[in-house]
N, C-alpha and C positions, 0 to 999 in steps of 0.2 A: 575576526571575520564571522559573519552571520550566515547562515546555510536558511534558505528558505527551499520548501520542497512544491513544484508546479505539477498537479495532475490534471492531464485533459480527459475529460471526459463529457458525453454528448446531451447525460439529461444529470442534471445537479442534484434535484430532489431522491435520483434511486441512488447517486453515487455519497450524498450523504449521509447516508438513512445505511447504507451496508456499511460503510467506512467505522461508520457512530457504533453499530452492532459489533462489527469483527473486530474492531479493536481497541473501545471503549474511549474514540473521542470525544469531544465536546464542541457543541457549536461556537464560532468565534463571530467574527463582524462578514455585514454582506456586504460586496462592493455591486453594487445596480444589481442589472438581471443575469451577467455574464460569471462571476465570479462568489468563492463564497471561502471562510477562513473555517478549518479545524484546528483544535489545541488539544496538547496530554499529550504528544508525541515531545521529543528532544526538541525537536525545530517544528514552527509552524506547515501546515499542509494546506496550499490553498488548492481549488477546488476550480478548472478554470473550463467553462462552456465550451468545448474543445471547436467549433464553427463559429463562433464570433468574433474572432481573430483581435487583434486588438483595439478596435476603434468599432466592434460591434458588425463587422462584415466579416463573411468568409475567405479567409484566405485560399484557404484548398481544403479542398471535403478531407478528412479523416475514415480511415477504415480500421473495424474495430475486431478482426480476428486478431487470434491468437498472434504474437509476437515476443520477443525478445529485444531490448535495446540494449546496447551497451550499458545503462546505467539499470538499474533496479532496486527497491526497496527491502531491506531486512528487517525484521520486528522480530526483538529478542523480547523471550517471554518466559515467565517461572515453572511453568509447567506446559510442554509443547500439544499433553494430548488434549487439554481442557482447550489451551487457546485453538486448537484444529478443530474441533468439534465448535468453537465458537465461531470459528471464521466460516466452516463451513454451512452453516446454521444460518448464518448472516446472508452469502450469496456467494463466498469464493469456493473455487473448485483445486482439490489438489491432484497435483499433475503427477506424485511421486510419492510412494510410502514414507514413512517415516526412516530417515536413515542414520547409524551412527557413527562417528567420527571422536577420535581423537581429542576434541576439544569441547565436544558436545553433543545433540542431536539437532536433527535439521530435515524441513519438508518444503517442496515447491508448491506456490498456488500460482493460480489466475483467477484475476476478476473477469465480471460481464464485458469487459471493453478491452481485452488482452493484456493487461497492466502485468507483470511478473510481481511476486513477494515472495518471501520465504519468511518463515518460522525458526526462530531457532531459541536454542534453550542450551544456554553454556551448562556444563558439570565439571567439577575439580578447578581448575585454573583458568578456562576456557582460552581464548586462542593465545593464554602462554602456555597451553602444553603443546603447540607447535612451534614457539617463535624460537628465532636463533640468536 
């Protein structure tokens, strides 16, 4: 199985331009004016004009507060303070100190358009110094 990862988002040029900054992707292929490919992550990140629904009309406007969805993105990193000060540098906002755990350390952000990520930075075993 292939995991590909879909972020909506309302204007493509600010959402890849912080993307590119926070977390050192790279441009991939553009599909027309609605959609756009990042690479460097595990899985492809496409980039998709979050009002042009799929055939280039809007299906239902998007609102871009703050939110949580059930699913969300984690970006494991070598060192959590470098990568925070680089995300935050970029355009993300962290919603949470930095906190430790058992398996590691780990911090909440948001992007401009409510997207959720987290930072984290395994130490020792990482999450097998929890599993059973």
């Amino acid at each position: 199985m292939d995991l590909l990862i879909n972020i909506d988002v309302p204007d493509l040029d600010a959402a890849e331009a912080l993307y590119r900054r926070a977390f050192g992707l790279t441009p991939g292929r553009r599909f027309g004016h609605a959609a756009r490919e990042l690479l460097g992550a595990q899985a492809p990140i496409y980039l998709l004009l979050a009002d042009a629904g799929s055939e280039g009309t809007a299906a239902q406007p998007r609102h871009y507060q703050r939110h949580w969805t059930p699913i969300h993105l984690d970006v494991v990193v070598p060192d959590l303070d470098v990568a925070l000060r680089t995300a935050e540098s970029a355009g993300l906002r962290a919603e949470t100190t930095i906190r430790d755990a058992a398996w590691g350390r780990i911090v909440t952000l948001h992007d401009p358009w409510g997207h959720g990520w987290c930072l984290l930075q395994f130490t020792g075993r990482g999450y097998d110094e929890i599993a059973s």
